[in-house]
N, CA, C, O and CB atoms as a CASP TS submission, in Angstrom:
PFRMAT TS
TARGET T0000
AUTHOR 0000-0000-0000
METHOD Language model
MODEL 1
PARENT N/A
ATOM      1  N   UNK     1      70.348 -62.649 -19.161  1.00  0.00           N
ATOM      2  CA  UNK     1      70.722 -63.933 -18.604  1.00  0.00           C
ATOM      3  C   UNK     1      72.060 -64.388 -19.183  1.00  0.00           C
ATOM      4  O   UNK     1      72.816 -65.072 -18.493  1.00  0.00           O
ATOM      5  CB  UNK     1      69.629 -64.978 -18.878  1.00  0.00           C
ATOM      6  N   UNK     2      72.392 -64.010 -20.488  1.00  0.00           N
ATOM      7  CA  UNK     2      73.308 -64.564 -21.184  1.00  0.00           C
ATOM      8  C   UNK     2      74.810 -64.364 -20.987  1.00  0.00           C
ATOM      9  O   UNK     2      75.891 -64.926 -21.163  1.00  0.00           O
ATOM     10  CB  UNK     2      73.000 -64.272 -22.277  1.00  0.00           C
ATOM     11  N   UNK     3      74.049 -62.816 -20.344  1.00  0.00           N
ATOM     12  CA  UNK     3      75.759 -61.553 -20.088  1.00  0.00           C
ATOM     13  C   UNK     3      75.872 -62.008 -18.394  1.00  0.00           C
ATOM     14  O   UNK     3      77.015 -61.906 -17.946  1.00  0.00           O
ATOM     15  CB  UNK     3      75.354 -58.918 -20.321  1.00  0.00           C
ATOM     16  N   UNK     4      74.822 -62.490 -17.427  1.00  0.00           N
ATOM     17  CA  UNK     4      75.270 -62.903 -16.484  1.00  0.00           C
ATOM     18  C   UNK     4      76.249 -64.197 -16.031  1.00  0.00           C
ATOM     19  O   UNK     4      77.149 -64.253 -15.193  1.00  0.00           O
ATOM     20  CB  UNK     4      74.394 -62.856 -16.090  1.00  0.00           C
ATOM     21  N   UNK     5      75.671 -65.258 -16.978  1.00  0.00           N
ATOM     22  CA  UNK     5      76.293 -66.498 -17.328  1.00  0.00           C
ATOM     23  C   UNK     5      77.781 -66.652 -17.594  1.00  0.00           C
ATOM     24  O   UNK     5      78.613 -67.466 -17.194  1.00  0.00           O
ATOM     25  CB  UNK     5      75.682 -66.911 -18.403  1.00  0.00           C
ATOM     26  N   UNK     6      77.870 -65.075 -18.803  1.00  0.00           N
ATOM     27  CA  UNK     6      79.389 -65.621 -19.051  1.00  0.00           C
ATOM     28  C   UNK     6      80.065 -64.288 -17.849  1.00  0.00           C
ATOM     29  O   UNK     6      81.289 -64.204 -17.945  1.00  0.00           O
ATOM     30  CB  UNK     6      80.077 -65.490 -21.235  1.00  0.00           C
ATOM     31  N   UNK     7      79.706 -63.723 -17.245  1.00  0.00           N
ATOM     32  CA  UNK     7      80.487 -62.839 -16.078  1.00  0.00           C
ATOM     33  C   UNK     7      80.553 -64.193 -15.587  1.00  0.00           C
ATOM     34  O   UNK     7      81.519 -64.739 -16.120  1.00  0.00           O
ATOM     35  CB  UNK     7      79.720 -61.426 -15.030  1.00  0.00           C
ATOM     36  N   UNK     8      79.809 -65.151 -14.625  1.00  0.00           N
ATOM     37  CA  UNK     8      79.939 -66.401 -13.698  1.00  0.00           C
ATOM     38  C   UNK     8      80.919 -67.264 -13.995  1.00  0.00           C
ATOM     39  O   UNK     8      81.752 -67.693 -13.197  1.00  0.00           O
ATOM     40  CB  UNK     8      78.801 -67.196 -13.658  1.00  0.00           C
ATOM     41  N   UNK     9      80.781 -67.667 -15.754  1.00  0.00           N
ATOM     42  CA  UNK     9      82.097 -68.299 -15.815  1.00  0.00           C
ATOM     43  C   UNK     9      83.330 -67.591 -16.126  1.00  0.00           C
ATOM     44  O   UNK     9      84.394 -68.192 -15.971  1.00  0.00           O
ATOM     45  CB  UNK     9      82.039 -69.234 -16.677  1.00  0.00           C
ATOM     46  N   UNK    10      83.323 -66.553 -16.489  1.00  0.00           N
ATOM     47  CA  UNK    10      84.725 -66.431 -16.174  1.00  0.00           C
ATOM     48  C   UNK    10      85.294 -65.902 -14.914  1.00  0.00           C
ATOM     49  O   UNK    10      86.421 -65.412 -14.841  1.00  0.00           O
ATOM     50  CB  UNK    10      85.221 -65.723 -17.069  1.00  0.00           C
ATOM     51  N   UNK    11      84.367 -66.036 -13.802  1.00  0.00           N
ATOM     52  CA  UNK    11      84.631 -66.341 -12.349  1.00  0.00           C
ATOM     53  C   UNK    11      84.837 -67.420 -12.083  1.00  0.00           C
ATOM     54  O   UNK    11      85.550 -67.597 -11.095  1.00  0.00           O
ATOM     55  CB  UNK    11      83.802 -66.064 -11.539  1.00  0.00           C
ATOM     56  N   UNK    12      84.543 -68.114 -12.508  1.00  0.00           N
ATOM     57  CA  UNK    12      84.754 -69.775 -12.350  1.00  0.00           C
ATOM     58  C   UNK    12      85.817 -70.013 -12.930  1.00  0.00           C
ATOM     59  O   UNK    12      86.574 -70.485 -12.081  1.00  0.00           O
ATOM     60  CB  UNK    12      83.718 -70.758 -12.946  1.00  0.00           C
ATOM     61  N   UNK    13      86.435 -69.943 -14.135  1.00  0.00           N
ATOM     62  CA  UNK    13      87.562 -69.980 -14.605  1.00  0.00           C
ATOM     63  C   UNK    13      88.946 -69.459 -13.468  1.00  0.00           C
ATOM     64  O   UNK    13      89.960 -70.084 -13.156  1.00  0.00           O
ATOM     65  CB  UNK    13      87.336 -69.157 -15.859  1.00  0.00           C
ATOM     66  N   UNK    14      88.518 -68.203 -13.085  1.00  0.00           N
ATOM     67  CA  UNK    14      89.724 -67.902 -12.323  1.00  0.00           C
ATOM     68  C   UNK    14      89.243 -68.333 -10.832  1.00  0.00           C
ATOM     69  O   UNK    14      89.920 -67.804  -9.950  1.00  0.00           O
ATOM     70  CB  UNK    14      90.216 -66.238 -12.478  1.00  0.00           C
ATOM     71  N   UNK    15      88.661 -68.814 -10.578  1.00  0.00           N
ATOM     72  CA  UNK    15      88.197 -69.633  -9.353  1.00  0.00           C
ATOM     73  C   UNK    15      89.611 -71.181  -9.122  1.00  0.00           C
ATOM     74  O   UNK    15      90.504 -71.605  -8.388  1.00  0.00           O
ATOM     75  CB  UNK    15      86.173 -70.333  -9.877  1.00  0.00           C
ATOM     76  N   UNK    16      88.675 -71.488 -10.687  1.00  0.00           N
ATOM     77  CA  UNK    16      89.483 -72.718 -10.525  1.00  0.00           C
ATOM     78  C   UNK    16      91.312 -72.678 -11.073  1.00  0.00           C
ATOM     79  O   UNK    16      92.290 -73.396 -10.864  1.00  0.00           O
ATOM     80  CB  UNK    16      88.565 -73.869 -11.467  1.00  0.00           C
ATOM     81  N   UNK    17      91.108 -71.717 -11.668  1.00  0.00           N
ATOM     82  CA  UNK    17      93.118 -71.309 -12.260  1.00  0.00           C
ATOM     83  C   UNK    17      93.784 -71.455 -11.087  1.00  0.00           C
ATOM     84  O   UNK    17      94.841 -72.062 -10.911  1.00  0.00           O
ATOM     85  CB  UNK    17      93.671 -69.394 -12.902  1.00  0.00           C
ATOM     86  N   UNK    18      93.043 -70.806 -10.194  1.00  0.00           N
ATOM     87  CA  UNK    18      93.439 -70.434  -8.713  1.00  0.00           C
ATOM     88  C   UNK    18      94.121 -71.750  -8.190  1.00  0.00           C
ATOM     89  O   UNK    18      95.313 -71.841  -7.899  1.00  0.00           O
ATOM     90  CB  UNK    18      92.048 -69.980  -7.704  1.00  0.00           C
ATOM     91  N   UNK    19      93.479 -72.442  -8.138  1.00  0.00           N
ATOM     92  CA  UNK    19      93.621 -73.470  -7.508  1.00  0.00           C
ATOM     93  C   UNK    19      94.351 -74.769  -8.307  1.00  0.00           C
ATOM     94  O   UNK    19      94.500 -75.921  -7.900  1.00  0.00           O
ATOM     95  CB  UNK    19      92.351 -73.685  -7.048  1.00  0.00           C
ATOM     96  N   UNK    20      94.792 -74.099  -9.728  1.00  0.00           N
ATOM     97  CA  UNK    20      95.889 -74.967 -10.339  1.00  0.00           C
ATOM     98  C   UNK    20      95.933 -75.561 -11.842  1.00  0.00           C
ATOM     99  O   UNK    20      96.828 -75.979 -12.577  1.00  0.00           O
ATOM    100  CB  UNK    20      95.940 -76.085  -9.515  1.00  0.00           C
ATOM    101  N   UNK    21      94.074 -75.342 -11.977  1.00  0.00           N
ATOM    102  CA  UNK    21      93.823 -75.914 -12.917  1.00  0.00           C
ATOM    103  C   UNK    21      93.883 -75.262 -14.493  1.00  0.00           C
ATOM    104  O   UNK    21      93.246 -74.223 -14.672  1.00  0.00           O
ATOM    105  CB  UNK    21      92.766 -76.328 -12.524  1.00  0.00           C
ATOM    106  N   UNK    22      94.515 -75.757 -15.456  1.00  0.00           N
ATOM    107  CA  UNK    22      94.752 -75.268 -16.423  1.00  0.00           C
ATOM    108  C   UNK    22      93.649 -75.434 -17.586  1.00  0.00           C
ATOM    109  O   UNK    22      93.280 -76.572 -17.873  1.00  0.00           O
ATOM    110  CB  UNK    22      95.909 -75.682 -16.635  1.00  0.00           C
ATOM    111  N   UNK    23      93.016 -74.106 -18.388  1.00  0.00           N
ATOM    112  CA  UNK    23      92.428 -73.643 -19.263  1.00  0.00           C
ATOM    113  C   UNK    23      92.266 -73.892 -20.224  1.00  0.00           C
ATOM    114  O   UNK    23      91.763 -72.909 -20.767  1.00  0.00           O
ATOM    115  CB  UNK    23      92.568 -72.998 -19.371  1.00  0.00           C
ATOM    116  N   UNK    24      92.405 -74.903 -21.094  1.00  0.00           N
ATOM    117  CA  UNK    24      92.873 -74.301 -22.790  1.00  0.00           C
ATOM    118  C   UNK    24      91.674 -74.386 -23.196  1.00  0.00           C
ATOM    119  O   UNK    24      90.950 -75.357 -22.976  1.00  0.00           O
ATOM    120  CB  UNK    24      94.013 -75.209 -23.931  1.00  0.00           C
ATOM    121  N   UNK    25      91.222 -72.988 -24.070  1.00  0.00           N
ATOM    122  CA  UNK    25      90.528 -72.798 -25.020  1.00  0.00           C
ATOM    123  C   UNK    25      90.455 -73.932 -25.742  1.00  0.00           C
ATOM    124  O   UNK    25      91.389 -74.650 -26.101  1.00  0.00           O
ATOM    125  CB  UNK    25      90.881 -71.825 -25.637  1.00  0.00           C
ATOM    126  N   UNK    26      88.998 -74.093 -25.991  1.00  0.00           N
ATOM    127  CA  UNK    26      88.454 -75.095 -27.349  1.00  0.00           C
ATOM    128  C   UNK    26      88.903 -75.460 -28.537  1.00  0.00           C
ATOM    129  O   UNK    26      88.894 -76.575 -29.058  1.00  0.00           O
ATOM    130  CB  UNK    26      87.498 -74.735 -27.856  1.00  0.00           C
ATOM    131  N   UNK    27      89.411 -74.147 -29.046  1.00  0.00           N
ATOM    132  CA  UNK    27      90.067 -74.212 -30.526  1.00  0.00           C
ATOM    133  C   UNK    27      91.680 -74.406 -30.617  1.00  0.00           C
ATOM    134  O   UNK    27      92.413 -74.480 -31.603  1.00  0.00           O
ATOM    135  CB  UNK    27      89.731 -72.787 -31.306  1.00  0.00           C
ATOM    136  N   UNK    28      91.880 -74.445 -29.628  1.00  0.00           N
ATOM    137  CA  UNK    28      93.468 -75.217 -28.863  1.00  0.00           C
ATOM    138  C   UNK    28      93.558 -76.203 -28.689  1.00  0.00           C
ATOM    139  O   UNK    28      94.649 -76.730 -28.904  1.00  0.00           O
ATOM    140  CB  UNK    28      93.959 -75.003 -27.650  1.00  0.00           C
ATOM    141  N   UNK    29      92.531 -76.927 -28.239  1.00  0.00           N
ATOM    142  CA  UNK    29      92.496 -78.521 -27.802  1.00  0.00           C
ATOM    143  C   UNK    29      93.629 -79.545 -28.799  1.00  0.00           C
ATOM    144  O   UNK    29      93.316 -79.507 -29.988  1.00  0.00           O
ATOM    145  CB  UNK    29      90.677 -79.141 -28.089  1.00  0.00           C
ATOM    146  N   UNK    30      94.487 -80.159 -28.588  1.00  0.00           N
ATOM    147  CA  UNK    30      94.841 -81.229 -29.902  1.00  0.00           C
ATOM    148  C   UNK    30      93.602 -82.261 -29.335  1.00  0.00           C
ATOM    149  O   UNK    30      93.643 -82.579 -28.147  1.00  0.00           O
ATOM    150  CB  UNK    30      96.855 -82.110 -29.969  1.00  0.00           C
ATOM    151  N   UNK    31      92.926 -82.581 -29.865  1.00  0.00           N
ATOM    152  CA  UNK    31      91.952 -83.914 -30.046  1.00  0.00           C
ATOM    153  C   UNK    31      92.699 -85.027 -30.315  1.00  0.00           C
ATOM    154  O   UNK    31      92.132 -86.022 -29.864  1.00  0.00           O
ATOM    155  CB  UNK    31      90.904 -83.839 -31.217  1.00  0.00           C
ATOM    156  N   UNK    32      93.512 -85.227 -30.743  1.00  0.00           N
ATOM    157  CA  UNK    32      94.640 -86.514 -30.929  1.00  0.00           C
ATOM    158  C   UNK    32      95.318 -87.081 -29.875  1.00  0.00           C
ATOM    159  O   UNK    32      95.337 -88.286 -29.623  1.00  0.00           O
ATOM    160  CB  UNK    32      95.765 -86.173 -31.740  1.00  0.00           C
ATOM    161  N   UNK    33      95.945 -86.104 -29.182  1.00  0.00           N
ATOM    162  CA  UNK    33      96.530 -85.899 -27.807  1.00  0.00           C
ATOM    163  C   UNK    33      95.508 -86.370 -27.138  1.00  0.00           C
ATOM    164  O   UNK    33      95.635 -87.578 -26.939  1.00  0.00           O
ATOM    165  CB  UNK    33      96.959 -84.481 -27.349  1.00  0.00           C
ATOM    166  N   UNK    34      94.278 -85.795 -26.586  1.00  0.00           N
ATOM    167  CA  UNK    34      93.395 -85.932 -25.893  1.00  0.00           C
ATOM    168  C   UNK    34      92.841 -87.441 -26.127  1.00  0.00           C
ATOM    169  O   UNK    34      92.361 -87.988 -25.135  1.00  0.00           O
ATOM    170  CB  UNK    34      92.565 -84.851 -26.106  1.00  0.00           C
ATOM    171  N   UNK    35      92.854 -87.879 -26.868  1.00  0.00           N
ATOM    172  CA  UNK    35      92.106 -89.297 -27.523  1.00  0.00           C
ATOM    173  C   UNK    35      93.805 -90.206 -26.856  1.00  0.00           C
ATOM    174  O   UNK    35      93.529 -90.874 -25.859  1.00  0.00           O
ATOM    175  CB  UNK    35      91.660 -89.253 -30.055  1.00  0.00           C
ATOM    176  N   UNK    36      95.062 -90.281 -27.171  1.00  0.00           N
ATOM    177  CA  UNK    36      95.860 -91.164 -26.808  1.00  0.00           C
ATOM    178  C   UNK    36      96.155 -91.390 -25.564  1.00  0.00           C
ATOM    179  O   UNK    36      96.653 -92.444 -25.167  1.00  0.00           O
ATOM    180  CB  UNK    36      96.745 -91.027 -27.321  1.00  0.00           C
ATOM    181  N   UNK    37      95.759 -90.033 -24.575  1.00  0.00           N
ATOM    182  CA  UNK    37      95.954 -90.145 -23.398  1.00  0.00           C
ATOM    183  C   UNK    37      95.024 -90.660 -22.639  1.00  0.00           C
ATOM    184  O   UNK    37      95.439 -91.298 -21.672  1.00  0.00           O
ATOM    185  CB  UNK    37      96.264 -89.206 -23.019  1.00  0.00           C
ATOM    186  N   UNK    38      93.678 -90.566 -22.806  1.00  0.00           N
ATOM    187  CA  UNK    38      92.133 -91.344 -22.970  1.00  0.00           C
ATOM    188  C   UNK    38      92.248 -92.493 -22.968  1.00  0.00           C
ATOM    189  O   UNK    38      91.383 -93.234 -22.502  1.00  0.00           O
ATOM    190  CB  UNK    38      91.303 -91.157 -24.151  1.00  0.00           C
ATOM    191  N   UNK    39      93.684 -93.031 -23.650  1.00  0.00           N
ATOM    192  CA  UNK    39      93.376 -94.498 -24.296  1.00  0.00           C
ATOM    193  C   UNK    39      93.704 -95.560 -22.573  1.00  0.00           C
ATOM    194  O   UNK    39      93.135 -96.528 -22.068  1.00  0.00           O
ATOM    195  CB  UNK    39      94.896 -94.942 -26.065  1.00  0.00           C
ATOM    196  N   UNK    40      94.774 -94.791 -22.216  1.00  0.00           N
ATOM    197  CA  UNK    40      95.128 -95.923 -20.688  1.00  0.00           C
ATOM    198  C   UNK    40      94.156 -95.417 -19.695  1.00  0.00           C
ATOM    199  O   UNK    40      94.611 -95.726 -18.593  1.00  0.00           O
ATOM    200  CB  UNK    40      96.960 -95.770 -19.821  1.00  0.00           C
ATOM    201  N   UNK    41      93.287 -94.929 -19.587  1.00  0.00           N
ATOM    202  CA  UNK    41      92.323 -95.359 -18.907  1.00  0.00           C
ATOM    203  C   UNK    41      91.541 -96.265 -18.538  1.00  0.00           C
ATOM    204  O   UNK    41      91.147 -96.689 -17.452  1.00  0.00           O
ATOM    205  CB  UNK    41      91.932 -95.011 -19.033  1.00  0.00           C
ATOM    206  N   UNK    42      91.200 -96.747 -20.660  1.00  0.00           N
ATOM    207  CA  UNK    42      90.054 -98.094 -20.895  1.00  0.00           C
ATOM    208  C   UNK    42      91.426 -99.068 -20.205  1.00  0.00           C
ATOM    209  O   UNK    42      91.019 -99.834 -19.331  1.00  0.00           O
ATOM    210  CB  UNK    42      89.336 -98.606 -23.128  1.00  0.00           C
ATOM    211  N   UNK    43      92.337 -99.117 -20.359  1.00  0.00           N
ATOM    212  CA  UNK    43      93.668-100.358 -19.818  1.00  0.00           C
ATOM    213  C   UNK    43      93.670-100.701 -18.625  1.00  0.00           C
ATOM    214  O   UNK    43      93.731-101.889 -18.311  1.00  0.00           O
ATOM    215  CB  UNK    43      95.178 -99.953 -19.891  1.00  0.00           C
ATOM    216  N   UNK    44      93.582 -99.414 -17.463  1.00  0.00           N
ATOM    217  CA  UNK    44      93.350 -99.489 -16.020  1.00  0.00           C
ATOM    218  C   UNK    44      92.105 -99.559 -15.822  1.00  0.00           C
ATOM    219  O   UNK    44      92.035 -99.702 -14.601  1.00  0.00           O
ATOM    220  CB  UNK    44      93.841 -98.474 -15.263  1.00  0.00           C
ATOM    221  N   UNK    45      90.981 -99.552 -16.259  1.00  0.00           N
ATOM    222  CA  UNK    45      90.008-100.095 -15.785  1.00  0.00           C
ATOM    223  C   UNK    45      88.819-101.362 -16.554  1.00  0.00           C
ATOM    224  O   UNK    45      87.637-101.695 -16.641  1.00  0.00           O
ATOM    225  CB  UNK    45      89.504 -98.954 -15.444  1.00  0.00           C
ATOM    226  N   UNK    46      90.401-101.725 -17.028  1.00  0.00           N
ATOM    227  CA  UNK    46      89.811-103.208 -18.145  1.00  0.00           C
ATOM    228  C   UNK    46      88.781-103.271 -18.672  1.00  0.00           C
ATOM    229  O   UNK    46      88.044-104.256 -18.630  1.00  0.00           O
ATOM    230  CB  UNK    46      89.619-104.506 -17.626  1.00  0.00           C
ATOM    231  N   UNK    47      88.482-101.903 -19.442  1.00  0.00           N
ATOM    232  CA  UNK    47      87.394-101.655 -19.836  1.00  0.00           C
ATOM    233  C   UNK    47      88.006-101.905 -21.787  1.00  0.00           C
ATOM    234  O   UNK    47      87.430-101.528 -22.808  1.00  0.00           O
ATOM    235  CB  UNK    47      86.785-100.001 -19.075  1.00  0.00           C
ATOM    236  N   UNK    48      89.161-102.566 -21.659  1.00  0.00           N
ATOM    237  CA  UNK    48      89.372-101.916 -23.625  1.00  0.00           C
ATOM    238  C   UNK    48      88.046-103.125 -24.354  1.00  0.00           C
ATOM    239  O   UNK    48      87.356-102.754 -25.303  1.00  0.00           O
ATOM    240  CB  UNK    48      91.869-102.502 -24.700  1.00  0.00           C
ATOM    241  N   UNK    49      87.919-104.199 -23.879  1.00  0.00           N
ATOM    242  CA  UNK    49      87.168-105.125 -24.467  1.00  0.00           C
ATOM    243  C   UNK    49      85.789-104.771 -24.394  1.00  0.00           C
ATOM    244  O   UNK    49      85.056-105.107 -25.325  1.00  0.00           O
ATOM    245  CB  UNK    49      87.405-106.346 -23.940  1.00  0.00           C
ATOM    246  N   UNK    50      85.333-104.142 -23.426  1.00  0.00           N
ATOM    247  CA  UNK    50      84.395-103.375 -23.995  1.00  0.00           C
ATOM    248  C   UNK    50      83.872-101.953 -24.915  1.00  0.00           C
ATOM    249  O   UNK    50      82.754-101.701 -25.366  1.00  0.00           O
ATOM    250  CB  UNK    50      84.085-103.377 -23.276  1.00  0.00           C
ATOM    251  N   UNK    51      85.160-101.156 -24.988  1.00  0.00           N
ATOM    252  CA  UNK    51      84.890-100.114 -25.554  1.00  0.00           C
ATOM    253  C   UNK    51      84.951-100.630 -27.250  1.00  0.00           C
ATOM    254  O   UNK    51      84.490-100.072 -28.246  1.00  0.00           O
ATOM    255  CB  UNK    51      85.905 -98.957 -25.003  1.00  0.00           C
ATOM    256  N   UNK    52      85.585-101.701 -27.134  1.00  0.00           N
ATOM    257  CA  UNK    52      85.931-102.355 -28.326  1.00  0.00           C
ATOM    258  C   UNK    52      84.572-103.498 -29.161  1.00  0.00           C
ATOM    259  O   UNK    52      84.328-103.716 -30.348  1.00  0.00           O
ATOM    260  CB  UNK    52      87.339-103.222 -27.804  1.00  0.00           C
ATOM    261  N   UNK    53      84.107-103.872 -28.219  1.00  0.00           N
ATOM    262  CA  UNK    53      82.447-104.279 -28.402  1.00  0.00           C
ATOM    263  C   UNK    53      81.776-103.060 -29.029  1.00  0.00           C
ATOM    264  O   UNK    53      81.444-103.145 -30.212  1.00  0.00           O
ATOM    265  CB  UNK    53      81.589-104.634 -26.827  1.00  0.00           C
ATOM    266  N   UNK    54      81.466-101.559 -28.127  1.00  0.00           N
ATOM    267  CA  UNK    54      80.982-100.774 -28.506  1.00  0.00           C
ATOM    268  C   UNK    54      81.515-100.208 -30.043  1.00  0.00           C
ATOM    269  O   UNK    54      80.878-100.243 -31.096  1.00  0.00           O
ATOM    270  CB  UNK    54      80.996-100.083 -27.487  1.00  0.00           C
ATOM    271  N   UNK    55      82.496 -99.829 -29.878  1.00  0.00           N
ATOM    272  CA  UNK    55      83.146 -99.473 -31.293  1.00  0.00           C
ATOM    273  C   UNK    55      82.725-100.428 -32.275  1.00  0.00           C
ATOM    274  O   UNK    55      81.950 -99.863 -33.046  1.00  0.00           O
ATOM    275  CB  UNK    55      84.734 -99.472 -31.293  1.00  0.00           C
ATOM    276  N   UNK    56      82.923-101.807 -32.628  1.00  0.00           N
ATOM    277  CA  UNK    56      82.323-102.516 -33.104  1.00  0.00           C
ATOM    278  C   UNK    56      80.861-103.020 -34.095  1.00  0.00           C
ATOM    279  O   UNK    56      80.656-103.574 -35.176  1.00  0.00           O
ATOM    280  CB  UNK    56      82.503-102.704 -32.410  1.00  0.00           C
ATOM    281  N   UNK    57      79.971-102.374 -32.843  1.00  0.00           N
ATOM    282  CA  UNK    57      78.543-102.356 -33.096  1.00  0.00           C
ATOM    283  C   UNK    57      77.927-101.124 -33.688  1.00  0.00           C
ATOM    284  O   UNK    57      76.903-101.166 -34.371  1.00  0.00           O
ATOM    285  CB  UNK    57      77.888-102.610 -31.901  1.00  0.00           C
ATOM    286  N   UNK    58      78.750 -99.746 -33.332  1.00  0.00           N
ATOM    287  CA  UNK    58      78.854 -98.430 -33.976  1.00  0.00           C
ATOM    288  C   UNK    58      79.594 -98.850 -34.984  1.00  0.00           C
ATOM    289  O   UNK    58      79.366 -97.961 -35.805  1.00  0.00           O
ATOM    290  CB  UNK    58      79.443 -97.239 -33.204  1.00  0.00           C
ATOM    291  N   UNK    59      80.313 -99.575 -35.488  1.00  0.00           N
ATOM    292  CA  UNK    59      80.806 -99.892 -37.049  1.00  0.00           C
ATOM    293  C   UNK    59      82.104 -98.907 -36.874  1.00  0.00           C
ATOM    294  O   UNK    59      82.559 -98.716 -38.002  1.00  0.00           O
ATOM    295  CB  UNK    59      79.521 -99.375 -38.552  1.00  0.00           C
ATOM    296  N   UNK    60      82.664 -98.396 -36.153  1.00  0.00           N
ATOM    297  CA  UNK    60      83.836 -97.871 -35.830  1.00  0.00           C
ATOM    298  C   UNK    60      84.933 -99.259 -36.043  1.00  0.00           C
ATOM    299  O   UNK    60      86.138 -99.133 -35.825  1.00  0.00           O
ATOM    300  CB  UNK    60      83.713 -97.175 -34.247  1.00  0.00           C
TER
END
């Protein structure tokens, strides 16, 4: 099951490359990057006052 799974995704991977979308490996990720660009989202959907409640109550 395990060896079928990863044949599927890496059909899926070049499924979707195909069509434009870019890859990066896990251990590539910047997480920093990913978190600042994250951030104008909560802005456009006037969500910062609440993520900011949540953060809050998680003691973040």
């Amino acid at each position: 099951m395990s060896k079928k799974m990863e044949q599927e995704t890496e059909q899926l991977k070049k499924e979707i490359a195909a069509h434009g979308v870019t890859i990066i490996p896990a251990n590539e990720i910047d997480i920093a990057a990913f978190k600042k660009a994250g951030e104008a989202a909560y802005t456009k959907l006037n969500l910062v006052q609440a993520r900011d409640t949540v953060f809050k109550e998680m003691g973040k």
